[in-house]
C-alpha positions as a Markdown table, in Angstrom:
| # | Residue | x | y | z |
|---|---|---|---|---|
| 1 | Unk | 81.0 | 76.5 | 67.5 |
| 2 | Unk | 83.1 | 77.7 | 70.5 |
| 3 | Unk | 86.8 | 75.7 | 69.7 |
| 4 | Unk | 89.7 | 78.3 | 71.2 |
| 5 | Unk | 89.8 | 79.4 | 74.8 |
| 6 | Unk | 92.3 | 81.9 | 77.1 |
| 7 | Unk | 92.3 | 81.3 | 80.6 |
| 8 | Unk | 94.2 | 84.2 | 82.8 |
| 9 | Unk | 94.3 | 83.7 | 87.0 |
| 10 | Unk | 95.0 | 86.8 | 88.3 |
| 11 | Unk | 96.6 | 87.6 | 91.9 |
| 12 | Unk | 96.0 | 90.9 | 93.3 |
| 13 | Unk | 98.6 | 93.1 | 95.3 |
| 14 | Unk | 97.9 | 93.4 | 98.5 |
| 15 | Unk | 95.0 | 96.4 | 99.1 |
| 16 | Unk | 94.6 | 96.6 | 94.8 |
| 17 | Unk | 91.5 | 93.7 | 95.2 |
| 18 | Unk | 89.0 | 96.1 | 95.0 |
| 19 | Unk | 91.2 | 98.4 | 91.6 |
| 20 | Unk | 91.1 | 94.6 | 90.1 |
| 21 | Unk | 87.3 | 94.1 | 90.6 |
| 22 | Unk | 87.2 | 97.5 | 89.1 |
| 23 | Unk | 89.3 | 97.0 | 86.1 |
| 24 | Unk | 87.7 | 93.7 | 85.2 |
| 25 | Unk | 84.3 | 95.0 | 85.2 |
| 26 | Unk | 85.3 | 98.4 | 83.0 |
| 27 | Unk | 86.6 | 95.8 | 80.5 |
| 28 | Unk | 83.4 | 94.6 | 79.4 |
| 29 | Unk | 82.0 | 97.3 | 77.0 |
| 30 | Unk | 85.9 | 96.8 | 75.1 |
| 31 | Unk | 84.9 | 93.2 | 74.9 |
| 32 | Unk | 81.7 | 93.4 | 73.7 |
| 33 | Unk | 83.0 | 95.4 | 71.1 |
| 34 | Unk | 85.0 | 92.3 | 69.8 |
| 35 | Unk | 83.0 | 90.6 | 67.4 |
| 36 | Unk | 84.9 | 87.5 | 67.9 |
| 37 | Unk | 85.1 | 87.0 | 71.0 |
| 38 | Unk | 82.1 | 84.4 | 71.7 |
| 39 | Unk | 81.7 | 84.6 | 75.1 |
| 40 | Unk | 84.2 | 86.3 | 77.8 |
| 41 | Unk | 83.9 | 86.4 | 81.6 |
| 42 | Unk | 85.6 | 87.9 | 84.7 |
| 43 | Unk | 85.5 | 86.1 | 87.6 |
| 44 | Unk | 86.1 | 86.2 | 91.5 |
| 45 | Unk | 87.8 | 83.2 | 93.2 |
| 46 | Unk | 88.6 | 84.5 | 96.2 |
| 47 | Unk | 89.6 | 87.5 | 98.1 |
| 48 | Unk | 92.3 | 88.6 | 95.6 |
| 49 | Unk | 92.4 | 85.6 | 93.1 |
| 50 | Unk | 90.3 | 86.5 | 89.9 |
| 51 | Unk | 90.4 | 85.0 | 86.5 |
| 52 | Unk | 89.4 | 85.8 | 83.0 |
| 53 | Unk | 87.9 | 83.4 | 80.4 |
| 54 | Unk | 87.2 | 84.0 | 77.0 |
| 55 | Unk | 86.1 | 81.6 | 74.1 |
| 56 | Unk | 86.3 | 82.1 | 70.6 |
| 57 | Unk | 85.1 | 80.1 | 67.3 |
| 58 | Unk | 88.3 | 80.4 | 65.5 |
| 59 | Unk | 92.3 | 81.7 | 65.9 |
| 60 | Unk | 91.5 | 84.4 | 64.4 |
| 61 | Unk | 89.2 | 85.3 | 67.2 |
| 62 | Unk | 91.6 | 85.0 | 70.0 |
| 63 | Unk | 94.0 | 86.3 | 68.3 |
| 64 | Unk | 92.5 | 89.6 | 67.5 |
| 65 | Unk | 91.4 | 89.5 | 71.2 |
| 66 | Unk | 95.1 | 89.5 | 72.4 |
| 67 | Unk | 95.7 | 92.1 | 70.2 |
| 68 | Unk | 92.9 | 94.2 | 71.4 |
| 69 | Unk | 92.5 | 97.0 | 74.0 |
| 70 | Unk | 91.7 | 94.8 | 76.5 |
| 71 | Unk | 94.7 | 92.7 | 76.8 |
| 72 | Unk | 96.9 | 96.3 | 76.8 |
| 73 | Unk | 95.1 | 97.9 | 79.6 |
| 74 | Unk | 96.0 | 94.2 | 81.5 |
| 75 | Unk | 99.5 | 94.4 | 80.7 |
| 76 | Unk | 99.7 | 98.1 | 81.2 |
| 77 | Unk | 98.0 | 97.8 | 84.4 |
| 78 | Unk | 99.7 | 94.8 | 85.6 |
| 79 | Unk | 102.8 | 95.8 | 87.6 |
| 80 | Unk | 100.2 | 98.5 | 89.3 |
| 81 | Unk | 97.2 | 96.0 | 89.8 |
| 82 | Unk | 98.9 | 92.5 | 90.1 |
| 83 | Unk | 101.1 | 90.4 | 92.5 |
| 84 | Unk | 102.8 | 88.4 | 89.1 |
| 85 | Unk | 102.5 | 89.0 | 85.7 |
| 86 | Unk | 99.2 | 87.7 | 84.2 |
| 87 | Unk | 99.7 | 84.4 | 82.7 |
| 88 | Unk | 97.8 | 83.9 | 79.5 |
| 89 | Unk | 96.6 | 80.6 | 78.6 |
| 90 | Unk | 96.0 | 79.0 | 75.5 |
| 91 | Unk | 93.3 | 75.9 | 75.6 |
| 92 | Unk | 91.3 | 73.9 | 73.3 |
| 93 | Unk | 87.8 | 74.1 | 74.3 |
| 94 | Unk | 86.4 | 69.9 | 74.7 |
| 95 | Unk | 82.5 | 70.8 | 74.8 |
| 96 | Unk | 80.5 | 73.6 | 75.6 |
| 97 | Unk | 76.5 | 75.1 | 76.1 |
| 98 | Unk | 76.3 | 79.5 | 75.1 |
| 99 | Unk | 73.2 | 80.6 | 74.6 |
């Protein structure tokens, strides 16, 4: 059962939209590597607003996730990639339908 969630908006810098679409999609064969993270996407809002979600049965999960390569190559990246530091948010996950 999917109970823990992150939640990161991202901004791009000016011109770097297209390096973020690009950095977000390379992440995906690092995630699916994690075998507790449940379900993870990358998403487009806008122009040069993305997001990540990620859910997780358990803190364990999401916790190994933030210690993982993927969260690195973000904060690496970020002063490169981003208009603000990524903001990574905690949640509680209410209800949700995964395959």
């Amino acid at each position: 059962m999917t109970k823990f969630a992150l939640y990161v908006p991202l901004e791009a810098k000016a011109g770097k939209e297209e390096d973020v679409a690009a950095f977000l999609q390379s992440a995906l064969p690092l995630v699916n590597e994690e075998s507790g993270t449940i379900a993870w996407f990358a998403i487009r809002l806008g122009k040069s607003s993305f997001a990540i979600f990620d859910a997780f049965a358990d803190e364990g999960g999401r916790n190994a996730h933030l210690a993982g390569k993927v969260a690195a190559a973000l904060i690496a990246r970020a002063d490169e990639l981003f208009a603000s530091p990524p903001q990574i948010n905690k949640a509680d996950v209410l209800a949700s339908k995964l395959p």
